[in-house]
Backbone and ligand atoms as CSV (ligand in chain L), in Angstrom:
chain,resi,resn,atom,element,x,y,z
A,1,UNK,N,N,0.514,-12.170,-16.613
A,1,UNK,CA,C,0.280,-11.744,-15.227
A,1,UNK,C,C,1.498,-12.088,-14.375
A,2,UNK,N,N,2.102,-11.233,-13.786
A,2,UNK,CA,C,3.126,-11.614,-12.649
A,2,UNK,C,C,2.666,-10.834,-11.827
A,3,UNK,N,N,3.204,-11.846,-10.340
A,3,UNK,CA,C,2.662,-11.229,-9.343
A,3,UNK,C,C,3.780,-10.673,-8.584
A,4,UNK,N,N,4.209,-9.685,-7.866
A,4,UNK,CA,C,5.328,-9.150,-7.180
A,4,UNK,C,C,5.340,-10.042,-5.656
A,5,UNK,N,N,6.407,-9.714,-4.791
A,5,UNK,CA,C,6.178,-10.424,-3.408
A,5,UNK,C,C,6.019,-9.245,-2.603
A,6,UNK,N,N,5.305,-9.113,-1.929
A,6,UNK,CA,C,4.760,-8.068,-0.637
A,6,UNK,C,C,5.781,-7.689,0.095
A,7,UNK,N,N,6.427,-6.709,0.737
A,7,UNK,CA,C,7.048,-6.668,1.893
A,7,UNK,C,C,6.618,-6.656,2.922
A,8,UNK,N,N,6.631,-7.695,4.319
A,8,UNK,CA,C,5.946,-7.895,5.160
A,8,UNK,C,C,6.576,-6.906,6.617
A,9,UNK,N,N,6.018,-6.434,7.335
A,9,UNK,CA,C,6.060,-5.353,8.419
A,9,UNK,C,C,6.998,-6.221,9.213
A,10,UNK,N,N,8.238,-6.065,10.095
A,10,UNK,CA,C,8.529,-4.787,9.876
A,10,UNK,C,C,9.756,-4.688,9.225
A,11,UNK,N,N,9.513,-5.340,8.189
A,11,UNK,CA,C,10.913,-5.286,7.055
A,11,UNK,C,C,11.351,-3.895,6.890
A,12,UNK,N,N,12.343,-3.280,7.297
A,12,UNK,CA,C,13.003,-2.151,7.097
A,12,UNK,C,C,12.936,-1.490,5.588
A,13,UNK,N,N,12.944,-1.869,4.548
A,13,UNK,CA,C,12.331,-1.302,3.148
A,13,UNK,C,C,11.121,-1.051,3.162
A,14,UNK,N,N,10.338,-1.234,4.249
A,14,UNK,CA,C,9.304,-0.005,4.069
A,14,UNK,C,C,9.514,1.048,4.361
A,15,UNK,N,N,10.189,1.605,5.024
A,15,UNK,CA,C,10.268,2.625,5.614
A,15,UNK,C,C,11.250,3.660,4.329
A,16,UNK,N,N,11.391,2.992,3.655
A,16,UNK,CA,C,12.345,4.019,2.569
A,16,UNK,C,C,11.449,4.777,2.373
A,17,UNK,N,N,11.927,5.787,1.903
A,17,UNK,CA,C,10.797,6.887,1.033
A,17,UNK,C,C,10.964,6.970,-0.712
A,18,UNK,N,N,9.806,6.717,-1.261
A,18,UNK,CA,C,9.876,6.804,-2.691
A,18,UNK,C,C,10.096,8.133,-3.475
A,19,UNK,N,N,10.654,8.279,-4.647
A,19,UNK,CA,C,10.994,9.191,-5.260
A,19,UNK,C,C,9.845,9.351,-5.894
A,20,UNK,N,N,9.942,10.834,-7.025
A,20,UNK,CA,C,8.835,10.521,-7.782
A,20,UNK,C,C,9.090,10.070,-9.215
A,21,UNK,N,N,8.108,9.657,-10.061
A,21,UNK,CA,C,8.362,9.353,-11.406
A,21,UNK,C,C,8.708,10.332,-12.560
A,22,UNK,N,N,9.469,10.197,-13.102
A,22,UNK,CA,C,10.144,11.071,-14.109
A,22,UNK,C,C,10.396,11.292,-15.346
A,23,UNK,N,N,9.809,9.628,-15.572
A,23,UNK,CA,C,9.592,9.097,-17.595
A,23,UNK,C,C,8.426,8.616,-16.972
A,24,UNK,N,N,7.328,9.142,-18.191
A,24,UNK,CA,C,6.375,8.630,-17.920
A,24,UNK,C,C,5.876,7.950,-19.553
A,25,UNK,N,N,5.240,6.910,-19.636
A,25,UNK,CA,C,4.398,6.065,-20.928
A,25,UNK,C,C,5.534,5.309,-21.287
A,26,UNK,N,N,6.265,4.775,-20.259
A,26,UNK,CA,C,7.298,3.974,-20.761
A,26,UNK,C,C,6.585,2.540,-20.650
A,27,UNK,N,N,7.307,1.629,-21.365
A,27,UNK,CA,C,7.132,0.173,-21.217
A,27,UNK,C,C,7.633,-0.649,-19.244
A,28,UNK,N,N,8.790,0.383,-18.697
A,28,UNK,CA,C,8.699,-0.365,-17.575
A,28,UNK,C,C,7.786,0.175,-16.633
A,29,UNK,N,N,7.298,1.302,-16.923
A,29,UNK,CA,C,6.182,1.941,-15.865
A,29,UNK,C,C,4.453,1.197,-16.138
A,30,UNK,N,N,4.366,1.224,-17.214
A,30,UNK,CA,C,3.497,0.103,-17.410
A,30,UNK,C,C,3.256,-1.213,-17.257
A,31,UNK,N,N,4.702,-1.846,-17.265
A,31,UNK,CA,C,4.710,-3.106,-16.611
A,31,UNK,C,C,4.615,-2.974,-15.155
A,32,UNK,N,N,5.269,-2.236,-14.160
A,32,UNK,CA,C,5.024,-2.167,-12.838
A,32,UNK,C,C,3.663,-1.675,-12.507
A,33,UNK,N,N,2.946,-0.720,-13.272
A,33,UNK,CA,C,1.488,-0.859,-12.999
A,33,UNK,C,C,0.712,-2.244,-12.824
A,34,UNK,N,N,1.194,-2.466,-13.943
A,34,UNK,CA,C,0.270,-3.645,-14.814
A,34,UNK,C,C,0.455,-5.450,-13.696
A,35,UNK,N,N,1.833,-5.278,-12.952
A,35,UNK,CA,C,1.898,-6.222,-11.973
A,35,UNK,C,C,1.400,-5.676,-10.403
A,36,UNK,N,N,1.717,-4.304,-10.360
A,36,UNK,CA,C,1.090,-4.399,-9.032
A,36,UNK,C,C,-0.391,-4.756,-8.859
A,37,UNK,N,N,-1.208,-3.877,-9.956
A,37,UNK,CA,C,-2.624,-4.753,-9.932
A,37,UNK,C,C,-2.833,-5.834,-9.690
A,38,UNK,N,N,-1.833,-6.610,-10.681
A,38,UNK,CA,C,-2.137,-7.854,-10.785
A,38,UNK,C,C,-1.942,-8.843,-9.399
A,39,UNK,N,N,-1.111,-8.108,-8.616
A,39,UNK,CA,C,-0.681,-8.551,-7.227
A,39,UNK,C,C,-1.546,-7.769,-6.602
A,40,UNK,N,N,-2.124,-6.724,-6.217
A,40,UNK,CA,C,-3.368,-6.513,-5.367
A,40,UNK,C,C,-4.284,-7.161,-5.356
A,41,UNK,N,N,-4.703,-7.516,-6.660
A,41,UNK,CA,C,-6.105,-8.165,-6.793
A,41,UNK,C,C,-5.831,-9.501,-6.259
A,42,UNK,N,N,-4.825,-10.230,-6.878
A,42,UNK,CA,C,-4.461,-11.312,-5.989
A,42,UNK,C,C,-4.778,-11.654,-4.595
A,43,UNK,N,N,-3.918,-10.534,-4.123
A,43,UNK,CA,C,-3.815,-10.545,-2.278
A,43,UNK,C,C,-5.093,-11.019,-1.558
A,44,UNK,N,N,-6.446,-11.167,-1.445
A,44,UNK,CA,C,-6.653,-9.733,-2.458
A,44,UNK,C,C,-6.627,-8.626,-1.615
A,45,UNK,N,N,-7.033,-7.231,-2.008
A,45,UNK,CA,C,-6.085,-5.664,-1.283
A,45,UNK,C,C,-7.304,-4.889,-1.970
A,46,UNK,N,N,-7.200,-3.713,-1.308
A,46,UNK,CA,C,-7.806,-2.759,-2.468
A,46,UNK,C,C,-7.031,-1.235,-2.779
A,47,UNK,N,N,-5.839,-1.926,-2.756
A,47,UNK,CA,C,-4.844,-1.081,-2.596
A,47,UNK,C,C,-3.165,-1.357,-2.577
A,48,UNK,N,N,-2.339,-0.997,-3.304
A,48,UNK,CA,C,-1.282,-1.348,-2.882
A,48,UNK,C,C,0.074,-0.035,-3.576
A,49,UNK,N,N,1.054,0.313,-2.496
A,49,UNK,CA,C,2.249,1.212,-3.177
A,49,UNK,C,C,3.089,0.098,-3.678
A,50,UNK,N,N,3.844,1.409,-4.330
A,50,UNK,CA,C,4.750,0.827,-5.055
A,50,UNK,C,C,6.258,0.555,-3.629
A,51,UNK,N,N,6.071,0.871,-2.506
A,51,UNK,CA,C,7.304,0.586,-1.463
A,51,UNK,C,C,6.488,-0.510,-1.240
A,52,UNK,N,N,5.741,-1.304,-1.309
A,52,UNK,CA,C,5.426,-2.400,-0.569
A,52,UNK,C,C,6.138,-3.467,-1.869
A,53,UNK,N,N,6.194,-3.531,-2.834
A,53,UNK,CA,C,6.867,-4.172,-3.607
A,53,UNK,C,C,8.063,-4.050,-3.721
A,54,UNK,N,N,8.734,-3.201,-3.220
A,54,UNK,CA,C,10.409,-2.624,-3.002
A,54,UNK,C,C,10.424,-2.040,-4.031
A,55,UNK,N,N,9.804,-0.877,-4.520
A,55,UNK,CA,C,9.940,-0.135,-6.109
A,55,UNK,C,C,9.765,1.290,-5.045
A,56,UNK,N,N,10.802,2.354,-5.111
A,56,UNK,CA,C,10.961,2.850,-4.361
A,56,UNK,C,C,10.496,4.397,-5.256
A,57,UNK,N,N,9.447,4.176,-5.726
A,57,UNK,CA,C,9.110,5.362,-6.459
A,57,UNK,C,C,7.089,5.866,-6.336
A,58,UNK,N,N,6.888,6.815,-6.550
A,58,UNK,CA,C,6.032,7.867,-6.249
A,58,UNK,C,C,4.472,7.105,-7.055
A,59,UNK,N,N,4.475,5.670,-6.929
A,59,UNK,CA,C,3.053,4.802,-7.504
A,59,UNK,C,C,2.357,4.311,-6.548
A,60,UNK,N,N,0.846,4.216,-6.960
A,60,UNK,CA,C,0.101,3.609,-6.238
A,60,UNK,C,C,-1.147,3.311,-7.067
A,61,UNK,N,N,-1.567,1.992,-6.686
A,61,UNK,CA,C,-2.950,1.279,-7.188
A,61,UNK,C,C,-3.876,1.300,-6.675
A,62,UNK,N,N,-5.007,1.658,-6.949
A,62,UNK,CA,C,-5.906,1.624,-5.397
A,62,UNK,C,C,-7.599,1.085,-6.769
A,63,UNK,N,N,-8.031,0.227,-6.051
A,63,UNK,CA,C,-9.785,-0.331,-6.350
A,63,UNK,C,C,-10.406,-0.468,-5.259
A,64,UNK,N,N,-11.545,0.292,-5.036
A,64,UNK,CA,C,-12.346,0.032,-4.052
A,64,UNK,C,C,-13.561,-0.731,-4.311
A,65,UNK,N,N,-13.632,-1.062,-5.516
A,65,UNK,CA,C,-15.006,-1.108,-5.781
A,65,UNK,C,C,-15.595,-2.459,-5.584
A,66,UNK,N,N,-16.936,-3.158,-5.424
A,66,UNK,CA,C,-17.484,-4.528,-5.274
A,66,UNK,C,C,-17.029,-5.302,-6.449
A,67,UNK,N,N,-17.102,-4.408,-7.496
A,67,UNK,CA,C,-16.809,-5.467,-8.807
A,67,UNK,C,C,-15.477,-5.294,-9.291
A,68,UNK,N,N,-14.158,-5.471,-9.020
A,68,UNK,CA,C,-12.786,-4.968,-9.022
A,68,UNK,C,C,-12.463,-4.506,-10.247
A,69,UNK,N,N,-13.521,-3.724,-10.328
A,69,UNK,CA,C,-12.682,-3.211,-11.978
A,69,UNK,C,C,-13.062,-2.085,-12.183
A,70,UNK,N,N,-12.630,-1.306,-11.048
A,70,UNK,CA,C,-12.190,0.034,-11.673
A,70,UNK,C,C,-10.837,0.918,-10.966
A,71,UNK,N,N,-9.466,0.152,-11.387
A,71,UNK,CA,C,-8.452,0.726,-11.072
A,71,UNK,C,C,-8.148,2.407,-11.191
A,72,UNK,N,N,-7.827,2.764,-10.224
A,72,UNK,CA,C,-6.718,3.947,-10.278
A,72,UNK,C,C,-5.379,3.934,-10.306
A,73,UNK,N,N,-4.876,4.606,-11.013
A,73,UNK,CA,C,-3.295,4.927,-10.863
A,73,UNK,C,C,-2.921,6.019,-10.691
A,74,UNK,N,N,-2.416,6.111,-9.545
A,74,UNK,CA,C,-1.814,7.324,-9.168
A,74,UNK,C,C,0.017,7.634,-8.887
A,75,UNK,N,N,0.340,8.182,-9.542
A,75,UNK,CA,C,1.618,8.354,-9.859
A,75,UNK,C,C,1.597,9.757,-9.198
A,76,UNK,N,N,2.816,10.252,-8.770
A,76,UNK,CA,C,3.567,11.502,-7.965
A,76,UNK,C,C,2.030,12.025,-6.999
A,77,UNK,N,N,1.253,11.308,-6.571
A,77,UNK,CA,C,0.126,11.866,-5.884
A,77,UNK,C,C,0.423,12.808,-4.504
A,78,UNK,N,N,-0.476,14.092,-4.398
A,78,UNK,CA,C,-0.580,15.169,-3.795
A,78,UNK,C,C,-1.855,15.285,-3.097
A,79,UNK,N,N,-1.816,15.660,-1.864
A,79,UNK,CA,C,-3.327,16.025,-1.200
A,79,UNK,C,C,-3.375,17.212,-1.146
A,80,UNK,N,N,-4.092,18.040,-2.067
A,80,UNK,CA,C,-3.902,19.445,-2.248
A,80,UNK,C,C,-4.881,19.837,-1.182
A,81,UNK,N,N,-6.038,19.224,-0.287
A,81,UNK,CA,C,-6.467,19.789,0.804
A,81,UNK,C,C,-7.289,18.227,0.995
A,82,UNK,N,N,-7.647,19.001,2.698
A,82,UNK,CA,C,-7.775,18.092,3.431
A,82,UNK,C,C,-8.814,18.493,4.467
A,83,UNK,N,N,-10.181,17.264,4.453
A,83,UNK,CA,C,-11.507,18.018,5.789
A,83,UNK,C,C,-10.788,18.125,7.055
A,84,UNK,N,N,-11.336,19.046,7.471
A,84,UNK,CA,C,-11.098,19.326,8.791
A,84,UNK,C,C,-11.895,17.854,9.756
A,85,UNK,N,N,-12.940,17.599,8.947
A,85,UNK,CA,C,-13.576,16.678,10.015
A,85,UNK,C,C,-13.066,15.357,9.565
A,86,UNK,N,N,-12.710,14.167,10.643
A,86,UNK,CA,C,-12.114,13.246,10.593
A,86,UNK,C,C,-13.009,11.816,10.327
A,87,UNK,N,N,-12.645,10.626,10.254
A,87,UNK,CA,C,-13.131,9.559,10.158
A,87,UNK,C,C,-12.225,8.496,10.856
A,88,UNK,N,N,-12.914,7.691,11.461
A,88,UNK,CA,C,-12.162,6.604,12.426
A,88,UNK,C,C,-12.441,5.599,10.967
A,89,UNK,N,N,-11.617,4.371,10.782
A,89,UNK,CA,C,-11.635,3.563,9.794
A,89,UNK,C,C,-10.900,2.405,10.123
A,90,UNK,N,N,-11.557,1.031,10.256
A,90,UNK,CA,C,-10.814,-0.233,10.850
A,90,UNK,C,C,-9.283,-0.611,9.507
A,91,UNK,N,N,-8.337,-0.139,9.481
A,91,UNK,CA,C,-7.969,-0.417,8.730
A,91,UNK,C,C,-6.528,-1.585,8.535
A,92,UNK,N,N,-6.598,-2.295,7.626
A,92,UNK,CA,C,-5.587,-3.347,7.494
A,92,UNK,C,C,-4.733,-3.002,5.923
A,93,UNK,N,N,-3.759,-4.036,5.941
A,93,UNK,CA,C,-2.307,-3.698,5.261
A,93,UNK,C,C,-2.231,-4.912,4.481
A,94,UNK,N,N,-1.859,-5.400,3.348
A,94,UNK,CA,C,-0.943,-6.662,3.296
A,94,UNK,C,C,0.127,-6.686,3.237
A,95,UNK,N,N,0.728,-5.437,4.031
A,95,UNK,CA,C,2.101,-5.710,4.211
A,95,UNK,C,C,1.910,-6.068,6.130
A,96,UNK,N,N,0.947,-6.150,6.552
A,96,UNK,CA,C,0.487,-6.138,7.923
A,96,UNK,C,C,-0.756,-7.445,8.218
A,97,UNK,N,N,-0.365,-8.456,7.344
A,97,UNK,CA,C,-1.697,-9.490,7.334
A,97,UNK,C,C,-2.058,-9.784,8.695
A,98,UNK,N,N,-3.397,-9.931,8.689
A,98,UNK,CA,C,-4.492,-10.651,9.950
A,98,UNK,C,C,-4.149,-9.133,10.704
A,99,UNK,N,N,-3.989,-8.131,10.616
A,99,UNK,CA,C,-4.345,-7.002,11.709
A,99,UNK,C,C,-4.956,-6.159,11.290
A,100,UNK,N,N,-6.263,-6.093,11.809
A,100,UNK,CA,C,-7.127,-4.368,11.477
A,100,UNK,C,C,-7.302,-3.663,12.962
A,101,UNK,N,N,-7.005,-2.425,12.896
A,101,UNK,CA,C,-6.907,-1.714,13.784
A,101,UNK,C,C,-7.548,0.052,13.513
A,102,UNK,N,N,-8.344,0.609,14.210
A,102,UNK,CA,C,-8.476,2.364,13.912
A,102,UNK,C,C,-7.664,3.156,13.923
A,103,UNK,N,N,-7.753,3.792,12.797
A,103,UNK,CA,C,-6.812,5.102,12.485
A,103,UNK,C,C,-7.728,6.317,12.165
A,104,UNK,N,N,-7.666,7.109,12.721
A,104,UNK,CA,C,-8.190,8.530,12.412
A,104,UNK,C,C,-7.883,9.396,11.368
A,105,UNK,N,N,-8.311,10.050,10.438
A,105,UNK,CA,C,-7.903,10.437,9.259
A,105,UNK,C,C,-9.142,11.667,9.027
A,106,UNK,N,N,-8.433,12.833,8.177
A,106,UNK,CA,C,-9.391,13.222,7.596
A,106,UNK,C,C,-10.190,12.480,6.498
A,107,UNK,N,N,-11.784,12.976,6.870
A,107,UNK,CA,C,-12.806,11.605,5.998
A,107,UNK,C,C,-12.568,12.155,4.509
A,108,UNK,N,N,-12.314,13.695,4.197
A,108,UNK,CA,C,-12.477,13.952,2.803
A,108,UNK,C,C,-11.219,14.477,2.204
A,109,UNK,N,N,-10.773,14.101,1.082
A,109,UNK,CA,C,-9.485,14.735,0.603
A,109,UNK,C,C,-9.773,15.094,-1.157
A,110,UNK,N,N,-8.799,15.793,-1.523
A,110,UNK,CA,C,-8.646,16.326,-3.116
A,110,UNK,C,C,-7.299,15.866,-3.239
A,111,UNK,N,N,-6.807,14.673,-4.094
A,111,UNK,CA,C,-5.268,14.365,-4.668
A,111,UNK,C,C,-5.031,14.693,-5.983
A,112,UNK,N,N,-4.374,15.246,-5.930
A,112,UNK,CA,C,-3.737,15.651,-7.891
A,112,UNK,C,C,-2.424,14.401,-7.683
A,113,UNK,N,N,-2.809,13.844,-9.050
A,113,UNK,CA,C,-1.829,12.603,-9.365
A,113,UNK,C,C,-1.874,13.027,-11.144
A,114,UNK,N,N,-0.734,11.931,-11.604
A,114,UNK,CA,C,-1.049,11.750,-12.423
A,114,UNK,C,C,-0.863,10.463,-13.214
A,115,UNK,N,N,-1.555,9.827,-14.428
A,115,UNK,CA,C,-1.835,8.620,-14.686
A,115,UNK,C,C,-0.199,8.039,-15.629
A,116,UNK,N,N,-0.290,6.559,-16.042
A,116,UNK,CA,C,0.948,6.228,-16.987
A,116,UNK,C,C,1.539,7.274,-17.838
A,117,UNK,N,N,0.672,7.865,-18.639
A,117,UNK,CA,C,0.956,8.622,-19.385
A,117,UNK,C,C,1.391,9.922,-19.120
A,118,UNK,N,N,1.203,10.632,-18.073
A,118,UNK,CA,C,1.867,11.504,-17.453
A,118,UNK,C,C,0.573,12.767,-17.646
A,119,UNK,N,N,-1.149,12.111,-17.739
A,119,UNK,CA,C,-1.733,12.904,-17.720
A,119,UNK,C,C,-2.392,13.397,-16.638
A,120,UNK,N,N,-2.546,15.252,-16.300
A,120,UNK,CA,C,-2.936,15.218,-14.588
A,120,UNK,C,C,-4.244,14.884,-14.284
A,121,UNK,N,N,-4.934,14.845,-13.325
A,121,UNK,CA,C,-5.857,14.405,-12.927
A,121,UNK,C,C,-6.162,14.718,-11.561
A,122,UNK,N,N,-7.295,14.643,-11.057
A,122,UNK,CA,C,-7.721,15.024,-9.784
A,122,UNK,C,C,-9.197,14.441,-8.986
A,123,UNK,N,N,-8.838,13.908,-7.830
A,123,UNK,CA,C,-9.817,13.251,-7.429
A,123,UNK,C,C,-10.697,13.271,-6.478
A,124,UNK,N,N,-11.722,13.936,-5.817
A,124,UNK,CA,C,-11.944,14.391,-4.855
A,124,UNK,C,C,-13.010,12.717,-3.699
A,125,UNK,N,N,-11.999,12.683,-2.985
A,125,UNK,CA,C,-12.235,11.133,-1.925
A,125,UNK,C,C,-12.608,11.625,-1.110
A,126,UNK,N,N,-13.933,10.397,-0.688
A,126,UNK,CA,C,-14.469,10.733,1.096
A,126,UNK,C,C,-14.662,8.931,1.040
A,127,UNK,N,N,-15.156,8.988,2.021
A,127,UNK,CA,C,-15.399,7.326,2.486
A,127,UNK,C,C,-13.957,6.304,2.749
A,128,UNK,N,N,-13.824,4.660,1.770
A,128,UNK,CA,C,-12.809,3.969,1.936
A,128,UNK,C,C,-11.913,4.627,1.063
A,129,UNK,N,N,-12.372,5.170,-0.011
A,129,UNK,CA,C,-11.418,5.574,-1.408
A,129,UNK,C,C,-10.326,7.030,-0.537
A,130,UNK,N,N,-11.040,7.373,0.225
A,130,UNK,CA,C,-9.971,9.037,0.900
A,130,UNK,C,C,-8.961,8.318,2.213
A,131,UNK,N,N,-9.510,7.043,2.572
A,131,UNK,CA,C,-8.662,6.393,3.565
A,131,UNK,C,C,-7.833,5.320,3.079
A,132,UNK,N,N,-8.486,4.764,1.898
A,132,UNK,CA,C,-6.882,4.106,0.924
A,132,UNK,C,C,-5.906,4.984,0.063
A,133,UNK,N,N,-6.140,5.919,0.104
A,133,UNK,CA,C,-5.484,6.967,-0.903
A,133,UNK,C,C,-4.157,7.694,0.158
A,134,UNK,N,N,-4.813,7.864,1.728
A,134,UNK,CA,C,-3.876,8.203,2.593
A,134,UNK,C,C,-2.858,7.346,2.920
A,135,UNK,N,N,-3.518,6.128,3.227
A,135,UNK,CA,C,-3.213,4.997,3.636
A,135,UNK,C,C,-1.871,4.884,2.763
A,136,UNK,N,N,-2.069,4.848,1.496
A,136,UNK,CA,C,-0.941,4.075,0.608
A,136,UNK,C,C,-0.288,5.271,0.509
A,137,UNK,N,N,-0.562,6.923,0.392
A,137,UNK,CA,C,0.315,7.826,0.112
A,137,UNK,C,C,1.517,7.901,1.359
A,138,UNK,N,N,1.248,7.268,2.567
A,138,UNK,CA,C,1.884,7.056,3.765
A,138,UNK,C,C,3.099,5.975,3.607
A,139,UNK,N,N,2.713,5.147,2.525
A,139,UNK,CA,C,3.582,3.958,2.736
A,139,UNK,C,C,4.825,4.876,1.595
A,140,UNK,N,N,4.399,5.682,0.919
A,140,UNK,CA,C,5.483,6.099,-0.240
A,140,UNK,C,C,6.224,7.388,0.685
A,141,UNK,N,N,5.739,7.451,2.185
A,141,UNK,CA,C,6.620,8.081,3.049
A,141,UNK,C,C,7.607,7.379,3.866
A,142,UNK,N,N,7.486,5.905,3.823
A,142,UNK,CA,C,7.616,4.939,4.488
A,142,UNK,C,C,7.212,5.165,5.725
A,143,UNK,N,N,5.855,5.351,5.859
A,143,UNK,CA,C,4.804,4.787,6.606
A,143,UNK,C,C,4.490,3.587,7.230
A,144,UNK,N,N,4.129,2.845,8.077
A,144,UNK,CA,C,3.295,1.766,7.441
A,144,UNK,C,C,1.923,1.988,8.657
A,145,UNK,N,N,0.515,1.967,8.628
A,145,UNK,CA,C,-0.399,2.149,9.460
A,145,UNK,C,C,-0.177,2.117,11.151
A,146,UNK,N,N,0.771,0.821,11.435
A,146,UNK,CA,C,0.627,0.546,12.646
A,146,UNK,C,C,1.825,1.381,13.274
A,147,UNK,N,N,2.056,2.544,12.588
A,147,UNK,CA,C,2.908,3.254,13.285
A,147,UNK,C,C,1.544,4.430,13.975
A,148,UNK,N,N,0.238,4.697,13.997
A,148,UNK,CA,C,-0.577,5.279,14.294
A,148,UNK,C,C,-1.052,4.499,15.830
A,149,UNK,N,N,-0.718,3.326,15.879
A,149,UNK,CA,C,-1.090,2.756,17.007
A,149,UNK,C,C,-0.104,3.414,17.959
A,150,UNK,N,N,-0.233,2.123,19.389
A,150,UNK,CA,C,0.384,2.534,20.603
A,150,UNK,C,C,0.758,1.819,20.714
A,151,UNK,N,N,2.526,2.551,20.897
A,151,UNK,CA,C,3.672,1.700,21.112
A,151,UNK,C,C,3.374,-0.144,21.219
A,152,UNK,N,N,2.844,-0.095,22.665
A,152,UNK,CA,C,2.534,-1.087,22.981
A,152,UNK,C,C,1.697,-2.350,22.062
A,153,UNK,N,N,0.684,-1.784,21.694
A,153,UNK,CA,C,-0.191,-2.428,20.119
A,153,UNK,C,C,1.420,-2.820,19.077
A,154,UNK,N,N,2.040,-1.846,18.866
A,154,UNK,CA,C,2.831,-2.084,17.625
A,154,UNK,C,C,3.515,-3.195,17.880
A,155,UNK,N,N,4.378,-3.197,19.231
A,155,UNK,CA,C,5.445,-4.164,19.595
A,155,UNK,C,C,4.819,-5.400,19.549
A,156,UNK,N,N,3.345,-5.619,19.713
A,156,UNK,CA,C,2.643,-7.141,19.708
A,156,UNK,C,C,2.476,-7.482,18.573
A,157,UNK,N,N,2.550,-6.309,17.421
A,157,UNK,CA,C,1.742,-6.643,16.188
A,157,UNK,C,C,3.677,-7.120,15.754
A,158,UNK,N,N,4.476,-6.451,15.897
A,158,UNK,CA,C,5.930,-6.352,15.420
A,158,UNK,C,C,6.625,-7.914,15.727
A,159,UNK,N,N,5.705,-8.410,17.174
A,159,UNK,CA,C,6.559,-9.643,17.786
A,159,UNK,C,C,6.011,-11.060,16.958
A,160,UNK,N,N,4.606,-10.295,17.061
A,160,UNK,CA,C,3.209,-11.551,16.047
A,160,UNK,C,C,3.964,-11.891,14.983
A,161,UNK,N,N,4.167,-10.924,13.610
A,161,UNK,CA,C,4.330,-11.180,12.700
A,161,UNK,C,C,6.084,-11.599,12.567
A,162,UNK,N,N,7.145,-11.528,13.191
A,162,UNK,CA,C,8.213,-12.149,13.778
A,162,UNK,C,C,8.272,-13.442,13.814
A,163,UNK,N,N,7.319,-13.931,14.718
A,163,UNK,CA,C,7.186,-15.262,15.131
A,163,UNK,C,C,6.055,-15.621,13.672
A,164,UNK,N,N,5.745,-15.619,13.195
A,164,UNK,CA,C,4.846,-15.966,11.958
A,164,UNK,C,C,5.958,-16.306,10.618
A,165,UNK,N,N,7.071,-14.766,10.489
A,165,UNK,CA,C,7.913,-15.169,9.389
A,165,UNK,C,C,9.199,-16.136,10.227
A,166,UNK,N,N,9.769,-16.280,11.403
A,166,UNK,CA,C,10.370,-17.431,11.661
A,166,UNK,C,C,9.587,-19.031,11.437
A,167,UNK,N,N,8.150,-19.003,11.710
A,167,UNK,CA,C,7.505,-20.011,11.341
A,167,UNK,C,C,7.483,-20.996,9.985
A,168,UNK,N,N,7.570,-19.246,9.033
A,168,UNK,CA,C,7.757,-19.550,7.792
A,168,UNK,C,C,8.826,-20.086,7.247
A,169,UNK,N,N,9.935,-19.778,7.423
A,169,UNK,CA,C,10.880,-20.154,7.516
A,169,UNK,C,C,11.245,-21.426,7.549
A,170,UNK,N,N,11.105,-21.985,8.896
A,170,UNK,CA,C,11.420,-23.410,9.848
A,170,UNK,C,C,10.553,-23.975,8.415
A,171,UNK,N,N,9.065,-23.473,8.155
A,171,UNK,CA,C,8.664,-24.580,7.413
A,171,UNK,C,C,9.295,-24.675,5.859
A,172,UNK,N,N,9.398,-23.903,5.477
A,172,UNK,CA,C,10.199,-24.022,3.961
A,172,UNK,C,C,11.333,-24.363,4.150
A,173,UNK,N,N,12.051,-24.511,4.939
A,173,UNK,CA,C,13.359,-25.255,5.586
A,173,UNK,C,C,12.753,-26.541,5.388
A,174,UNK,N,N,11.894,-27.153,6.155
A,174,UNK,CA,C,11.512,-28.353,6.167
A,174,UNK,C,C,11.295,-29.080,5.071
A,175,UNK,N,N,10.543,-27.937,4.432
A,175,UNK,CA,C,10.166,-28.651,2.709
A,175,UNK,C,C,11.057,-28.780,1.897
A,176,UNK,N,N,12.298,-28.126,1.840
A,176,UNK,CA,C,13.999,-28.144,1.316
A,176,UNK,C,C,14.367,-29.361,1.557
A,177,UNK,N,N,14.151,-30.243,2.921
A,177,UNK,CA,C,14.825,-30.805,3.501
A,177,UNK,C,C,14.232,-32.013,3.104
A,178,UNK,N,N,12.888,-32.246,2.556
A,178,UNK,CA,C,11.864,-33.466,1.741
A,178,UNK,C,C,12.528,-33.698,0.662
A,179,UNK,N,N,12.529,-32.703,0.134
A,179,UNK,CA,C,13.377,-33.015,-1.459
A,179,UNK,C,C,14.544,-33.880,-1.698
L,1,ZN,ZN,ZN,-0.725,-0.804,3.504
């Protein structure tokens, strides 16, 4: 099990945009599956791209479920359509810890992805599963949620988590400085 490190908002490598995948059933595409899980579930998340780990390519993990075991992998994922009718959804990030905020979204979607092996697949989402599926297909735009807010919301959430990783900092400085 290895766990990857998160990129925390508003680290500028989110905002890259991921490519898509191009060898597929390889040994390193399976290992980057096989850790991002292992780092979602961690977090814990029910969801995580592959730009939030700085892997700047066309993956995503997503479990919604009570009993965490039933992963998806979605590789080069597509929303081949989209409801007209929307859903408000409190939603949070762990690249955005301690903030949930509403985002509006269509509630139902159809994504064609496809799995390690490079087999296609298709999934038709409504509920949390069609709002983590957007959610993370956003971050492989370099997205990140709280760009849906207002200005004003963002700059507090942008200054919060600022003053949180200088915090961090000062203190692992400190703990350097025990040794
Ligand atoms: Zn996110």
């Amino acid at each position: 099990m290895a766990l990857l490190k998160i990129l925390r908002y508003p680290d500028p490598r989110l905002h890259k945009i991921a490519k898509p995948v191009t060898e597929f059933g390889t040994e390193r595409l399976r290992k980057l599956v096989a850790d991002m899980a292992d780092t979602m579930y961690d977090a814990p998340g029910v969801g995580l791209a592959a730009t939030q780990v700085d892997v700047h390519e066309r993956v995503i993990v997503i479990d919604v479920s009570e009993t965490h075991d039933q992963l998806i992998v979605f590789i080069n994922p597509e929303i081949t359509w989209a409801s007209e009718d929307k859903q408000v959804y409190d939603e949070g990030c762990l690249s955005v810890p301690g903030i949930y905020d509403g985002v509006e979204r269509p509630a139902k979607v159809k994504v064609r992805a496809y799995d390690v092996e490079g087999k296609e697949f298709t999934v038709d989402a409504d509920g949390l599963l069609a709002v983590c599926i957007q959610h993370e297909m956003d971050h492989l735009m370099g997205k990140v949620f709280v760009e849906y807010l207002s200005p004003l919301k963002r700059n507090r959430i942008k200054a919060k988590l600022q003053k949180e990783e200088r915090g961090m900092e000062r203190e692992a400085a400190r703990a350097g400085g025990r040794r």
